[in-house]
C-alpha positions in Angstrom: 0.0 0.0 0.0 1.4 3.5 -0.5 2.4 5.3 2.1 0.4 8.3 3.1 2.0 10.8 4.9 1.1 12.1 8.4 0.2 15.6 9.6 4.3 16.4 10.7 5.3 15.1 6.9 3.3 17.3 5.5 4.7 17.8 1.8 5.8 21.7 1.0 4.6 23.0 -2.3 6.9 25.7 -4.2 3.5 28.0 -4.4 2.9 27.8 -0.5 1.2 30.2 1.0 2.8 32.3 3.3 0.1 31.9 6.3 0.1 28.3 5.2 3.8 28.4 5.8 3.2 29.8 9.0 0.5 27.6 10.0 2.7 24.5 9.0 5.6 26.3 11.4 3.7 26.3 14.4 2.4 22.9 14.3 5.2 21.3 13.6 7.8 22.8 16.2 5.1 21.6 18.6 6.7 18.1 17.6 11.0 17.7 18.6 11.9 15.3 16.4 14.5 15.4 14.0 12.6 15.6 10.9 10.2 17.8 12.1 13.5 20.5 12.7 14.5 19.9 9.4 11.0 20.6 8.0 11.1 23.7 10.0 14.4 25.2 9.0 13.0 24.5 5.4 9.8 26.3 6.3 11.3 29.4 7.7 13.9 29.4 4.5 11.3 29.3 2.2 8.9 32.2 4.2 11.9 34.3 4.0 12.5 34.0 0.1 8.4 34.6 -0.3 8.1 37.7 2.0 11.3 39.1 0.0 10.2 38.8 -3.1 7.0 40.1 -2.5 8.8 43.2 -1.0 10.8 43.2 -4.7 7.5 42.8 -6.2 5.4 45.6 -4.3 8.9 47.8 -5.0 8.9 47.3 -8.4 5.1 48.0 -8.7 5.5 51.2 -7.2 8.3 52.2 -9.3 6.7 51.3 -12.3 4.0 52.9 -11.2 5.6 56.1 -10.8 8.1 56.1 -13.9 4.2 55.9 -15.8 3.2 58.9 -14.0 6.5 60.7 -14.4 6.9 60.2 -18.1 3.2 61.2 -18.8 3.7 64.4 -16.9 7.0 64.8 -18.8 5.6 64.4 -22.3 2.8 67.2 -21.4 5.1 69.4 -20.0 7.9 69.7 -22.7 5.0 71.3 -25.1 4.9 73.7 -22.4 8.2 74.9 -22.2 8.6 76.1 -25.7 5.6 78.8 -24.3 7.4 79.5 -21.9 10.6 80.0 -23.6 8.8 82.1 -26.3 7.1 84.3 -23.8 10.7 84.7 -21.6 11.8 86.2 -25.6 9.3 88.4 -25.9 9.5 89.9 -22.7 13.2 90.3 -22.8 12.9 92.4 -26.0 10.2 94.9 -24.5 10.5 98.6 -25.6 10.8 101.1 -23.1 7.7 103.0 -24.3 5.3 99.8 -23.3 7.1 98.5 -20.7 5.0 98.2 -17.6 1.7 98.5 -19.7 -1.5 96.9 -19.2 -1.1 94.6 -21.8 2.6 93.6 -21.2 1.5 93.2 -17.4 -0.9 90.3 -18.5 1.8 88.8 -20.5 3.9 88.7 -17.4 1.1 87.4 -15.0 0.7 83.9 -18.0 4.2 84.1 -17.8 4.3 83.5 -14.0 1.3 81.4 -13.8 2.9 78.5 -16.3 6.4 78.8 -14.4 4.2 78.3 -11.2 2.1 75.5 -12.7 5.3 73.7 -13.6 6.4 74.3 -10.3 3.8 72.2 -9.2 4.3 69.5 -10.9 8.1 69.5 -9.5 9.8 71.3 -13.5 12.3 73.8 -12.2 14.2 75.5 -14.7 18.2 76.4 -14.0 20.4 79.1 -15.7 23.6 77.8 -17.0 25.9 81.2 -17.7 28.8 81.1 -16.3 28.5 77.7 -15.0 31.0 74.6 -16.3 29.6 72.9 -19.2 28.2 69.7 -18.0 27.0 66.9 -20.6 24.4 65.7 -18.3 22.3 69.0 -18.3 24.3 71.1 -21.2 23.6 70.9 -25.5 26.7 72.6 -26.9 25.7 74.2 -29.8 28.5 76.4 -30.6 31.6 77.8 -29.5 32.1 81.8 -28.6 34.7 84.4 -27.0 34.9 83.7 -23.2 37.0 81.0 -20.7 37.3 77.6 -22.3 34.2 74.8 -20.8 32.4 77.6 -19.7 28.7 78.1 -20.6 29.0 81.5 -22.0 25.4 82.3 -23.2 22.3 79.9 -23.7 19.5 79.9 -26.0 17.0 77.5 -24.0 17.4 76.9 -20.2 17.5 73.3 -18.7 14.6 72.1 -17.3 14.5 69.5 -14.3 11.6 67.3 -13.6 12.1 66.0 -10.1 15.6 64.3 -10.2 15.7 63.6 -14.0 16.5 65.8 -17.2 13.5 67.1 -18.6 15.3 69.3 -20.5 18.8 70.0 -21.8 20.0 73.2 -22.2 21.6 75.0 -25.4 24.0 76.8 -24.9 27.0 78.5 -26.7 30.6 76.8 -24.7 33.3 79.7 -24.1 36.8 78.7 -26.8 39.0 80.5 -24.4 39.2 83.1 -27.1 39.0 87.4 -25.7 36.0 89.0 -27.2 37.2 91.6 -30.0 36.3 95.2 -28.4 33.7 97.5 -30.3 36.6 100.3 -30.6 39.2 98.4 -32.5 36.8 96.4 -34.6 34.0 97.9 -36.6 30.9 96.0 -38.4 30.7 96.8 -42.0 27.6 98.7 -42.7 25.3 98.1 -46.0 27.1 100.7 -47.9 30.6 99.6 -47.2 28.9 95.4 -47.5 28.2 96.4 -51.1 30.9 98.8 -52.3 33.4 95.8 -51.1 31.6 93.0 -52.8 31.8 94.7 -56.1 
């Protein structure tokens, strides 16, 4: 006849429950016999492998779960910056005869509002003049007069979203060369342009 097993050789499963596992602990270290310790040890191993992969499991859920979140806020929020960026331009370039006007006022106040909306959503934006050129957060787009691996001037900002890149900058590197001063160099007007091109 086969043999059928007992209540303390109770066979353990690989997809074992972890209160079963627990259940199957306590009854059997009521029992002292030898194979009853081994079963135990076995138990306990096994309960400790299950309770840390399900920590790895619920880890990696949230993560996931966040990264899903995070890059759907990030592919919104880059459409936005080029508004941002164009409205930063047009302020910059204001005439001193409107400047302060009604209507350049409410361009200031949409202005603030999207920089405060990105805000909440954790987008900060970082200047880069004067700062070393970086390949984690810089776009080198050109070279210019000023020290060598230093950002000299920048046509967009950087944008971080949390912790991450959102964003590189684009910026013009210094070539360690001395800018040419206005009084020993002059720009060729339209007149002088044409008469030398003839």
């Amino acid at each position: 006849m086969p043999h059928e097993p007992r209540d303390t050789d109770t066979a353990v499963s690989a997809d074992i429950g972890l209160e079963d596992i627990e259940t199957l602990t306590e009854s059997l270290s009521e029992s002292e016999s030898p194979e009853n310790a081994i079963q135990i040890r076995e138990l306990q191993e096994q309960l400790a492998r299950a309770q840390a992969d399900y920590r790895n499991l619920v880890k990696r859920t949230e993560q996931e779960r966040a990264d899903m979140g995070r890059y759907a806020v990030a592919s919104v929020a880059k459409k936005f910056l080029s508004m941002v960026d164009d409205l930063e331009r047009a302020l910059a370039t204001v005439p001193e005869a409107i400047a302060g006007g009604e209507w350049i006022r409410g361009i200031e106040a949409m202005h603030a509002k999207l920089v405060r909306e990105l805000g909440s959503l954790e987008i900060m934006a970082f200047d880069s003049v004067g700062s070393i050129v970086d390949e984690r957060y810089h776009e080198a787009l050109s070279r210019g007069p000023g020290p060598a691996g230093t950002v000299v001037s920048e046509f967009e900002r950087w944008y971080m979203l949390g912790d991450s890149v959102l964003r590189h900058a684009k910026v013009v590197v210094g070539s360690d060369e001395i800018s040419t001063s206005p009084e020993t160099t002059s720009t060729p007007t339209a007149d002088e342009s044409d008469s030398t091109g003839k």
